[in-house]
C-alpha positions as CSV (number, residue, x, y, z in Angstrom):
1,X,79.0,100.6,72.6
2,X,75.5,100.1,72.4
3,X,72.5,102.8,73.2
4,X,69.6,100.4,73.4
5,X,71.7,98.4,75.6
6,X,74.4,100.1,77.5
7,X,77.2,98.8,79.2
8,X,79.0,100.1,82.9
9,X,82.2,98.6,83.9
10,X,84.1,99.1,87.3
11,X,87.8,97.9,86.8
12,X,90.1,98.0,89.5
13,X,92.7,95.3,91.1
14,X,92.2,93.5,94.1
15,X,92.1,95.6,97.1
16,X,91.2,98.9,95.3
17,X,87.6,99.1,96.3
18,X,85.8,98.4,93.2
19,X,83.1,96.8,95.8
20,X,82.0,99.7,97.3
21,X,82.1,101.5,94.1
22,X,79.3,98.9,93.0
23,X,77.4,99.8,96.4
24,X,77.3,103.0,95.1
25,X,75.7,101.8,91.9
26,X,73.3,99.6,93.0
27,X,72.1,103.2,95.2
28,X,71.6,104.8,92.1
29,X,70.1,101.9,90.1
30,X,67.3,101.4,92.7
31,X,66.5,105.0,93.5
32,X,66.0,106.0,89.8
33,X,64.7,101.8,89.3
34,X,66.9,101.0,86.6
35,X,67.4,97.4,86.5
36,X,70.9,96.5,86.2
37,X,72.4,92.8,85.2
38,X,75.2,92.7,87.1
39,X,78.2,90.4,86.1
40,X,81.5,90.0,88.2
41,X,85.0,89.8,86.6
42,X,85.9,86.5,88.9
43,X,83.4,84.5,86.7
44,X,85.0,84.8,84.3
45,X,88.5,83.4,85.4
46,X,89.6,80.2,83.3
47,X,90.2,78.2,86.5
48,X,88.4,77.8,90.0
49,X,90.1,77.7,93.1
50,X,91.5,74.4,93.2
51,X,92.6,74.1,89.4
52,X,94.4,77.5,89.8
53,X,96.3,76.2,92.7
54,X,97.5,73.3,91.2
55,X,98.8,75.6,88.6
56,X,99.9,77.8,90.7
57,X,102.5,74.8,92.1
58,X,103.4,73.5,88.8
59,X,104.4,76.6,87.4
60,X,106.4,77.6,90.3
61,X,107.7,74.4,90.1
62,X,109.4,75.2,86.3
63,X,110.6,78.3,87.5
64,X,107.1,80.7,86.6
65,X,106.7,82.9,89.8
66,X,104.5,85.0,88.3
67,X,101.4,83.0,87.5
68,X,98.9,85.2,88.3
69,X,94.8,85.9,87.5
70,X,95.8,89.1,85.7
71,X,96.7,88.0,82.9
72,X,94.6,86.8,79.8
73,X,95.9,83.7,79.8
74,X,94.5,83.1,83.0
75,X,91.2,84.5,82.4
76,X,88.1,83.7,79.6
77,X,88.6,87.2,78.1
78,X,87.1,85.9,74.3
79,X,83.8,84.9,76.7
80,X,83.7,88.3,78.2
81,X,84.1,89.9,75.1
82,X,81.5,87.6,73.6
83,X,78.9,88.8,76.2
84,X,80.5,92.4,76.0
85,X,79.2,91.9,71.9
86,X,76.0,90.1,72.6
87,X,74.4,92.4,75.1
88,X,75.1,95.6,73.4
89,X,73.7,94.0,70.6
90,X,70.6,91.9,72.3
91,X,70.4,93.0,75.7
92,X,71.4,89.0,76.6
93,X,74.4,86.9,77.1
94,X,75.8,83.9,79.0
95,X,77.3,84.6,81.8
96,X,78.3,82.1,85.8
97,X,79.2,83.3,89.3
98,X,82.4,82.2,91.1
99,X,81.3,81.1,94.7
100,X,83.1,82.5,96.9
101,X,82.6,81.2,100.2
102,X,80.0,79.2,102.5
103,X,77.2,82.0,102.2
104,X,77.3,82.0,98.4
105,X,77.7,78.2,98.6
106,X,74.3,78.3,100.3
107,X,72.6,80.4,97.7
108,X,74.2,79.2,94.5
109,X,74.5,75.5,95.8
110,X,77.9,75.5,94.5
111,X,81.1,74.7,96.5
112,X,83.3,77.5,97.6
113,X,85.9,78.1,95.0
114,X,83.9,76.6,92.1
115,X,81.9,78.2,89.2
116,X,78.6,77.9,88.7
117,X,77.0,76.5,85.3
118,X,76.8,79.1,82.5
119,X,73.6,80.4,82.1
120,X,71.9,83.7,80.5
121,X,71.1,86.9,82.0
122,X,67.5,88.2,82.6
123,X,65.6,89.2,80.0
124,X,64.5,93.1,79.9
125,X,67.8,94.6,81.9
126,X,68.4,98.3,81.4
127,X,72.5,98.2,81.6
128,X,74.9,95.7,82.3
129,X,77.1,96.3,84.6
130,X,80.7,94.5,84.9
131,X,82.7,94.8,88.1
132,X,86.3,93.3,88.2
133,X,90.1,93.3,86.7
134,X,89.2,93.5,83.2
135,X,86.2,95.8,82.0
136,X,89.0,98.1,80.2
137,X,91.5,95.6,78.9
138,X,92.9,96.3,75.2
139,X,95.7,93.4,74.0
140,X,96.2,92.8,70.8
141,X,93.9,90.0,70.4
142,X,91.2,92.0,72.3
143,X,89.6,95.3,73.0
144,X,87.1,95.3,75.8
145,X,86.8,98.6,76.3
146,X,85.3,99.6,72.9
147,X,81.9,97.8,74.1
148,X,81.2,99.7,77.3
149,X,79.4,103.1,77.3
150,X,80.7,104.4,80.5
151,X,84.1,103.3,82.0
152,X,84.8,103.8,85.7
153,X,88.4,103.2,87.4
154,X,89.0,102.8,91.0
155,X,92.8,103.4,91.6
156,X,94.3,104.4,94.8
157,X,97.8,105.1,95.3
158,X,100.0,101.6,95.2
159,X,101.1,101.4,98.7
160,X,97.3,102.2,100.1
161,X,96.2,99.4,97.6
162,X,98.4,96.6,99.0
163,X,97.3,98.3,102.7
164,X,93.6,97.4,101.9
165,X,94.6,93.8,100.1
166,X,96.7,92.6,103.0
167,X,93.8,93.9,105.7
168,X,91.0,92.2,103.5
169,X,92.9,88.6,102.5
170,X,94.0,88.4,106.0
171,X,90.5,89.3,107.3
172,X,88.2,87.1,104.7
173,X,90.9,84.7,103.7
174,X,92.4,84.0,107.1
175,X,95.7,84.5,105.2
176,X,98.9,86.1,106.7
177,X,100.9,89.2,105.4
178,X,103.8,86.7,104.1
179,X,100.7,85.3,101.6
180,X,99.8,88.4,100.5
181,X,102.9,89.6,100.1
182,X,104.2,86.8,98.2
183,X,100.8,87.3,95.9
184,X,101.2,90.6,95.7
185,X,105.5,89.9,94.0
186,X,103.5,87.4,91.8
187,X,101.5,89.4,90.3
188,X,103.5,92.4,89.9
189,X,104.6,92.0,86.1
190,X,100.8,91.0,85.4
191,X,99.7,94.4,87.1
192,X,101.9,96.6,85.2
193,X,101.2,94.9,81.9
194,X,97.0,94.6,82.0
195,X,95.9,96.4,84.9
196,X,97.6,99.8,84.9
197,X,96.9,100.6,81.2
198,X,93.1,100.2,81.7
199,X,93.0,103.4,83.3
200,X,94.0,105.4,80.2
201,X,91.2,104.2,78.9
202,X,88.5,104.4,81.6
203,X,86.5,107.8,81.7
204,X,86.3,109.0,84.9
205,X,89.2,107.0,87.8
206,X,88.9,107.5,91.6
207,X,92.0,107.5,92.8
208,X,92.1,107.4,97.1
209,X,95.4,109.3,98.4
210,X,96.2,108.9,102.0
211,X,97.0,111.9,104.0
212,X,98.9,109.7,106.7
213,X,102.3,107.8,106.5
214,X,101.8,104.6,104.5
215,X,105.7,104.2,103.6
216,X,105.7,100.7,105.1
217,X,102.6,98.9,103.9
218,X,103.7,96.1,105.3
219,X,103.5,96.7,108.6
220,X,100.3,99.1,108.7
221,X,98.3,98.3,111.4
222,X,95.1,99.8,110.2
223,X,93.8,100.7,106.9
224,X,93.7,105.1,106.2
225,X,90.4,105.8,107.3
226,X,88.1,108.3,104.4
227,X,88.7,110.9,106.9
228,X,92.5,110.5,106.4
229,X,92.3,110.1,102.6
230,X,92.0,112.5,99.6
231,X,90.3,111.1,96.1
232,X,91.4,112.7,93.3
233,X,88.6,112.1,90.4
234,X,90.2,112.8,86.8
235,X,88.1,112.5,83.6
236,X,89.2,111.8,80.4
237,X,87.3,114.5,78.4
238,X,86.2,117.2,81.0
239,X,83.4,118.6,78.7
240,X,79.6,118.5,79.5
241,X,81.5,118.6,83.2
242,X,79.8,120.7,85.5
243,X,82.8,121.4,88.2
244,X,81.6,125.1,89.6
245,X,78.3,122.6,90.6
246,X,80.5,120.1,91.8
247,X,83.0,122.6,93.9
248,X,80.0,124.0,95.4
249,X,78.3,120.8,96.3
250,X,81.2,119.2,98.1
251,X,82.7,121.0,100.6
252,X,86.8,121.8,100.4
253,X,86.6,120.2,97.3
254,X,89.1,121.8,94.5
255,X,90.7,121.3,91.0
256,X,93.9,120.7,90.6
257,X,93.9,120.0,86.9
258,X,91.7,121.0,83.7
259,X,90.3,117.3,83.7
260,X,90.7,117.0,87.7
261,X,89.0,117.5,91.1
262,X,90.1,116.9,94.5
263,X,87.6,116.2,97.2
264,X,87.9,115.2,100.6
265,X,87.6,111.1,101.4
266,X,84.1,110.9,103.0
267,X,82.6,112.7,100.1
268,X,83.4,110.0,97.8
269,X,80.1,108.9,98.4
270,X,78.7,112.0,97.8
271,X,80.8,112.6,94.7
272,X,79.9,109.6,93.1
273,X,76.0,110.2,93.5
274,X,76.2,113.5,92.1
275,X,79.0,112.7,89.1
276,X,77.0,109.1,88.4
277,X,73.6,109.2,88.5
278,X,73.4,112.3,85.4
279,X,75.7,109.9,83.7
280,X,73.4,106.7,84.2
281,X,70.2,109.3,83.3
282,X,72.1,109.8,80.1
283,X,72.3,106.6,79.1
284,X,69.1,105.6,79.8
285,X,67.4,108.8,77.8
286,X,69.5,107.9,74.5
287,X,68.1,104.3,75.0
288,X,64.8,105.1,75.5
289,X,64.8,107.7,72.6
290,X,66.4,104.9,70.7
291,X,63.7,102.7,72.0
């Protein structure tokens, strides 16, 4: 943790909606003009599109069918960590994009499924801010989660998460709901092993409940829309929490915990600008008192 040089992660799985979460951000960062270096988790997988492919084959070949991106094997954890260190403590780092398709390939002139060269971040950001699978990983080898000021987890309910993977791989991807399945098996032990314990440690998780039958998300037709959907927000140490502000603010909104509120899904939105941006505010006065 660093004031002159704080650190935001968003870490979710794929599918959860860590994306729109960043939207969110990137509202807040330009209305109060904070300037954010952003950094996403897929840079920093150990192998692109093609390499993890191959691996993929060979692995299932010798009997591995669960060779996943989760895991730390499969992902430059010591270079996140590295940057994690070196921004707290200089406000710089090294840092690559993975390309993900033709429009990216466009801007970073970079194939689709390749990384780009490393290079290092802008000088005289305000906050990093890390968006992917790993913000809040602790192993035994490494603890991300000790660098980053201000933890965020996006976490809806299992069966709604595979409902928005298999809608967005099959949309994007041009995958079918056989490939996503079959991804979603592989990287079931992976999941439970690195991805579920990062929300212990994350501050504040947004966790989307539908209101409508997902038993089957196999077959779902359509994703839950926000108007079908729940989000139950749950902080870590409720403190310094406002929530009479926040129950009047957001309409049939309610706690069902000490450390929990319950709003309705199309205030998520709304919840986020109003739980974030003091948050962000905070960060920034302790770094320029600091400064």
């Amino acid at each position: 943790m660093s004031i002159k040089h704080p650190i935001i992660v968003v870490t979710g799985s794929s599918g959860a909606g860590t994306t729109s979460v960043k939207r969110t951000f990137e509202q807040i960062f330009y209305r109060e003009k904070v300037k954010a270096a952003f950094v996403e988790g897929d840079s920093f997988h150990r192998y692109d599109r093609y390499e993890m492919r191959e691996l993929m084959a060979a692995e299932a070949a010798k009997g591995n069918k669960h060779f996943s991106h989760f895991s730390p094997e499969t992902n430059r954890l010591d270079d996140l960590a590295q940057l994690f260190k070196d921004y707290g403590a200089t406000g710089s780092g090294r840092f690559r994009h993975y390309v993900h398709d033709a429009g990216e390939a466009k801007l970073y002139n970079t194939e689709p499924g390749r990384f780009t060269d490393w290079e290092d971040l802008e000088q005289g950001t305000d906050i990093l801010f890390y968006e992917g699978l790993h913000g809040a990983v602790v192993t035994d080898e490494l603890n991300l989660a000790q660098h980053a000021d201000l933890k965020i987890g996006v976490v809806p309910v299992i069966n709604l998460e595979w409902i928005q993977k298999i809608h967005r791989d099959k949309a994007t991807r041009g995958y079918s709901t056989e490939d996503v399945t079959d991804t979603i098996m592989r990287r079931m032990p992976d999941y439970v092993r690195y991805i579920c314990p990062q929300f212990t440690e994350t501050d504040i998780n947004f966790q989307r409940v539908p209101t409508v039958d997902t038993s089957n998300p196999f077959v779902a037709r359509w994703i839950p829309t926000p108007d079908e959907s729940m989000v139950v927000i749950r902080f870590r140490d409720p403190h310094g929490i406002d929530f009479p502000y926040l129950l009047s603010m957001i309409h049939n909104s309610f706690m069902s915990r000490a450390n929990s509120i319950v709003i309705p899904g199309n205030k998520q939105d709304l919840a986020m600008q109003l739980l974030l941006t003091p948050l962000i505010m905070k960060l920034m006065d302790r770094k320029r008192r600091a400064g």
